[in-house]
N, C-alpha and C positions, 0 to 999 in steps of 0.2 A: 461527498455523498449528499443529495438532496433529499427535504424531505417530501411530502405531497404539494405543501406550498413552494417548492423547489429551489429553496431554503438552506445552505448549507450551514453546517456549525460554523463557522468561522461567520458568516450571515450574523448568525443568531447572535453571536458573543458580541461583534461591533454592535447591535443593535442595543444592547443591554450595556455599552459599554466593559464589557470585559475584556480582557485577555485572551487571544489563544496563542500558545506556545509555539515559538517557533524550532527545528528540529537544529541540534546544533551537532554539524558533522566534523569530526577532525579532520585535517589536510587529509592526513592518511588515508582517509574514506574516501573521497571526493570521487574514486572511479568506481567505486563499489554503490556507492549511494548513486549516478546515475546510470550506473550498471542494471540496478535494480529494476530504477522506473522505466529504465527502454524494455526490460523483460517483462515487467507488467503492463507495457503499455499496449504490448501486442496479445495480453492474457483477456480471453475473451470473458464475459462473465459470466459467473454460475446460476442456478434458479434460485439460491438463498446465499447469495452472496460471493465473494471470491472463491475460485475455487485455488487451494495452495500452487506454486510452479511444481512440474512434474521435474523428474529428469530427462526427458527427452523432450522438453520443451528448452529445458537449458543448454540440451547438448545443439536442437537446431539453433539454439542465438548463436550458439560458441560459431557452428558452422558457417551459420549467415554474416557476423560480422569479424570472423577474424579473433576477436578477441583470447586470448588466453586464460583460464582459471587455471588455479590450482584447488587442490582440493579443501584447503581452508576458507580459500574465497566460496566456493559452491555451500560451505559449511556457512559459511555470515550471510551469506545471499537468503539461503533457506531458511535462517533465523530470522533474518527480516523480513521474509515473505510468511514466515509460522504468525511472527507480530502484528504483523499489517494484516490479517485476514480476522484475527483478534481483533483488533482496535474496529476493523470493519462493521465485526459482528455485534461490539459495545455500543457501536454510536446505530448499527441497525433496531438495536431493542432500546435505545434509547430515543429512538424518533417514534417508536412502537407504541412506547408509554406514555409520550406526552400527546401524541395525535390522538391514543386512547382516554385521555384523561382532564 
């Protein structure tokens, strides 16, 4: 996410020298973690920010690419898209504060 100077946090930390973490997925993950971002990549965006996946957003990917869930995968899927709309909404009110301030 960019801020008005079109600046992303990862931007901002190199500039200051910092760190930002990178996401560390288990082998395990590896289809679920690009499972994810192909489902978000087609999630259009909201007026304040992500809006979470529906299920019938997930049931058209299932149809469009073939892929398989089970119902535990739709359950991590949905957790990581509850988190990711999160972390969206932290670093929204945190680019909020500092443009304000």
């Amino acid at each position: 996410m960019r801020d008005t100077n079109g600046e992303t946090r990862r931007e901002r930390n190199e500039a200051f020298e910092l760190l930002s973490p990178e996401a560390e997925v288990p082998e395990a993950g590896h289809a679920l973690w690009d499972w994810f971002w192909d489902l978000r990549s087609a999630q259009a965006p909201g007026f304040s920010g992500p809006a979470p996946l529906s299920h019938q957003e997930v049931l058209a990917w299932v149809h469009l690419t073939g892929n398989l869930l089970r119902r535990e995968d739709i359950a991590v899927l949905k957790a990581m898209d509850g988190r990711y709309c999160q972390a969206v909404e932290e670093e929204t009110e945190a680019i909020r504060a500092r443009e304000a301030g």
